[in-house]
C-alpha positions as a Markdown table, in Angstrom:
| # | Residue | x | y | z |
|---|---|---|---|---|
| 1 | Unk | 5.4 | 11.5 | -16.8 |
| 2 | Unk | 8.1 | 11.1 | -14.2 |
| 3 | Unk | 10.9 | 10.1 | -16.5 |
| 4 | Unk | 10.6 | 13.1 | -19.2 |
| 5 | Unk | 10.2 | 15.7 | -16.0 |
| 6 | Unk | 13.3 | 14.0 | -14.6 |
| 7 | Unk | 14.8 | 14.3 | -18.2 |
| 8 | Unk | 13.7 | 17.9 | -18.8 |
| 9 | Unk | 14.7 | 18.9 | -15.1 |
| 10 | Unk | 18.7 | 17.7 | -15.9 |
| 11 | Unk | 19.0 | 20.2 | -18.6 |
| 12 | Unk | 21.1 | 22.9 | -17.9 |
| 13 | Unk | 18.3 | 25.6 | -19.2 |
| 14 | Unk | 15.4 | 24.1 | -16.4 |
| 15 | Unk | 18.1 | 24.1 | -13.4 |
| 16 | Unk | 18.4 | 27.9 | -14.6 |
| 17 | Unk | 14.6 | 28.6 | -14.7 |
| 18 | Unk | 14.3 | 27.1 | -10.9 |
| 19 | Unk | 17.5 | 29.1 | -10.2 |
| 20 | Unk | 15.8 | 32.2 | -11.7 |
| 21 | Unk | 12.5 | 31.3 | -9.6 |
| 22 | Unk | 14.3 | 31.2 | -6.7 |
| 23 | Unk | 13.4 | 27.0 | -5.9 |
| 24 | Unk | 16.2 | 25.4 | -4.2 |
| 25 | Unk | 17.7 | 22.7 | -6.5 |
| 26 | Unk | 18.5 | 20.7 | -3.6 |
| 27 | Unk | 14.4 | 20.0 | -3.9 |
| 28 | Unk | 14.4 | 18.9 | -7.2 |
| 29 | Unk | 14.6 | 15.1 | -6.8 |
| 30 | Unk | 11.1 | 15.8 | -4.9 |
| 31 | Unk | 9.4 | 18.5 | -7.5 |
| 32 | Unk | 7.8 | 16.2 | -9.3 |
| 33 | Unk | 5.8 | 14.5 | -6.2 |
| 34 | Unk | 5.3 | 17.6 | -4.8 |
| 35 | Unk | 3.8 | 19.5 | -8.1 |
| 36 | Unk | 1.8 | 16.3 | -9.0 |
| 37 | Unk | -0.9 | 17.1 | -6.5 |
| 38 | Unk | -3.5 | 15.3 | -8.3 |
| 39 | Unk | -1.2 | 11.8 | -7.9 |
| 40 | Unk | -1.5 | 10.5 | -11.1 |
| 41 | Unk | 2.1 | 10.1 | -12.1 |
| 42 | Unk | 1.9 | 13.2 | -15.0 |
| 43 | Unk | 1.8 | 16.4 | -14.8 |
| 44 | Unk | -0.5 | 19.2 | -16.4 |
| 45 | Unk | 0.5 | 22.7 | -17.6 |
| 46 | Unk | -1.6 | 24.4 | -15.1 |
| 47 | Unk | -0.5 | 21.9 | -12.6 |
| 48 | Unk | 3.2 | 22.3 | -13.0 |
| 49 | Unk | 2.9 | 26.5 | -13.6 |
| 50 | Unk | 0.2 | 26.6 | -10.3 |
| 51 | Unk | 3.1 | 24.2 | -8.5 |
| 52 | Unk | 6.4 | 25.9 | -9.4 |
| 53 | Unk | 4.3 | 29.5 | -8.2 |
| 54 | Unk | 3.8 | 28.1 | -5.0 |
| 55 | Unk | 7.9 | 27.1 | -4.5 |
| 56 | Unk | 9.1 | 30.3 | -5.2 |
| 57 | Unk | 10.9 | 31.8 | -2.4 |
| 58 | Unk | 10.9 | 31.2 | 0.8 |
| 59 | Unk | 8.8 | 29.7 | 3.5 |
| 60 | Unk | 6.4 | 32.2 | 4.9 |
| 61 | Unk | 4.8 | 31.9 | 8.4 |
| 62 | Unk | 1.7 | 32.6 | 6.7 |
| 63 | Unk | 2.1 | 29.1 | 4.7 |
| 64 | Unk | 3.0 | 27.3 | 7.7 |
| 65 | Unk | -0.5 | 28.8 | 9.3 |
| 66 | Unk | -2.1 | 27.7 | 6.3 |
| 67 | Unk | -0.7 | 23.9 | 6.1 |
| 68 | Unk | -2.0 | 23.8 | 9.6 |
| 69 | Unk | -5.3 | 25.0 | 9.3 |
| 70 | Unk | -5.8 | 22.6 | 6.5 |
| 71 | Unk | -4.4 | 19.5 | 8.7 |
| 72 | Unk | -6.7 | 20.6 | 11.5 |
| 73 | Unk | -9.9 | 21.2 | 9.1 |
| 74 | Unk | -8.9 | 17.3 | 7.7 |
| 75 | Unk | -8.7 | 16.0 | 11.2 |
| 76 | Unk | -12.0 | 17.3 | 11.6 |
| 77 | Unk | -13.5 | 16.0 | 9.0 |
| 78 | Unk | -12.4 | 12.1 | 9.2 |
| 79 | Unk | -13.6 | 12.4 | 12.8 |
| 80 | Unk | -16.8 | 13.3 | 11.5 |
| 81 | Unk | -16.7 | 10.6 | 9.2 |
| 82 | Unk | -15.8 | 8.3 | 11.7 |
| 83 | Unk | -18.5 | 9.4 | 14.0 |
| 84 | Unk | -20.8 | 8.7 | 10.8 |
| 85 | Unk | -19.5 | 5.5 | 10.4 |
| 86 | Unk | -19.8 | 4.3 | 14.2 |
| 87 | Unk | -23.5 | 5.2 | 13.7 |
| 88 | Unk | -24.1 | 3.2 | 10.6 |
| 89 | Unk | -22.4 | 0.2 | 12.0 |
| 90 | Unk | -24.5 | 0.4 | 15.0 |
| 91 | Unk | -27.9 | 0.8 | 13.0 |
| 92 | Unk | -26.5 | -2.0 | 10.6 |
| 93 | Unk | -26.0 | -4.4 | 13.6 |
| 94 | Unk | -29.5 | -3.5 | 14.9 |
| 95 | Unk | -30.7 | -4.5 | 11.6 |
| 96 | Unk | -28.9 | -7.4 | 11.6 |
| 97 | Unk | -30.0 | -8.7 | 14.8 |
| 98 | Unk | -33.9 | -7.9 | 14.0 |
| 99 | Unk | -33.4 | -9.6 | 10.7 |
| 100 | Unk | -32.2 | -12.3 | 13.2 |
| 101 | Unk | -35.1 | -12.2 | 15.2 |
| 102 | Unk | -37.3 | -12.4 | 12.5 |
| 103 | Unk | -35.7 | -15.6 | 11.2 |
| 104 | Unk | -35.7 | -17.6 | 14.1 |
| 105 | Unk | -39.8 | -16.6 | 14.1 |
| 106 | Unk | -40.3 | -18.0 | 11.1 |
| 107 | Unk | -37.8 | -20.8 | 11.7 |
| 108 | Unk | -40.4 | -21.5 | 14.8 |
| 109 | Unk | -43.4 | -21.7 | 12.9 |
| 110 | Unk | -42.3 | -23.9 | 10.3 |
| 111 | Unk | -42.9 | -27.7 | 10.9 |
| 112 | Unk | -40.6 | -29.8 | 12.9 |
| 113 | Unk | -39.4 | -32.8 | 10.4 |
C-alpha cells in the first residue's frame, strides 16, 4: 500500500538503494504513483522491480521517442473509437426512429375510443 511504501522509502537503507540505482530522490514523493502502473493503490514485486529498472539513470532520447509513439498510437485509437461510436449512435437513432414509425402504424390501426 501507499503508506508502508512511504514508510519503507524513509529508511535510511531504501534512500541508499535509489542512491545506488542512480533514481533521483527528489522523485520519491512520486515513485509510488509512477511504479503503480496498474493503479490499484499496491504494489507487486514484479511491478516495483520492472518500475525501479525503468528509473534508473537518465532520460534517454530513445524513451522520449517511445512515450511519443505510444501517445500517438493512443490518439489513434480513441479516434477510432470515436469514429465507432459516431456510427453506432447513428444506426441506433435510425433504429429508433423506424421503431418510431412502426408505432405510430400500429397506433393508426387501432380503434379510435
Amino acid at each position: 500500500t501507499r503508506s508502508a511504501f512511504d514508510k519503507i522509502m524513509a529508511t535510511p537503507e531504501a534512500q541508499a538503494l535509489l542512491e545506488d540505482l542512480d533514481i533521483p530522490l527528489a522523485e520519491k514523493d512520486n515513485l509510488f504513483v509512477v511504479l503503480d502502473s496498474e493503479s490499484t493503490g499496491s504494489l507487486g514485486v514484479s511491478e516495483l522491480v520492472q518500475g525501479l529498472l525503468k528509473l534508473r539513470g537518465g532520460v534517454l532520447k530513445s524513451d522520449l521517442v517511445e512515450s511519443l509513439l505510444a501517445v500517438r498510437a493512443l490518439q489513434k485509437s480513441i479516434r477510432a473509437m470515436e469514429c465507432t461510436s459516431m456510427q453506432h449512435s447513428k444506426v441506433i437513432c435510425e433504429i429508433m426512429n423506424s421503431l418510431q414509425s412502426l408505432q405510430d402504424s400500429f397506433d393508426a390501426l387501432l380503434p379510435q375510443q
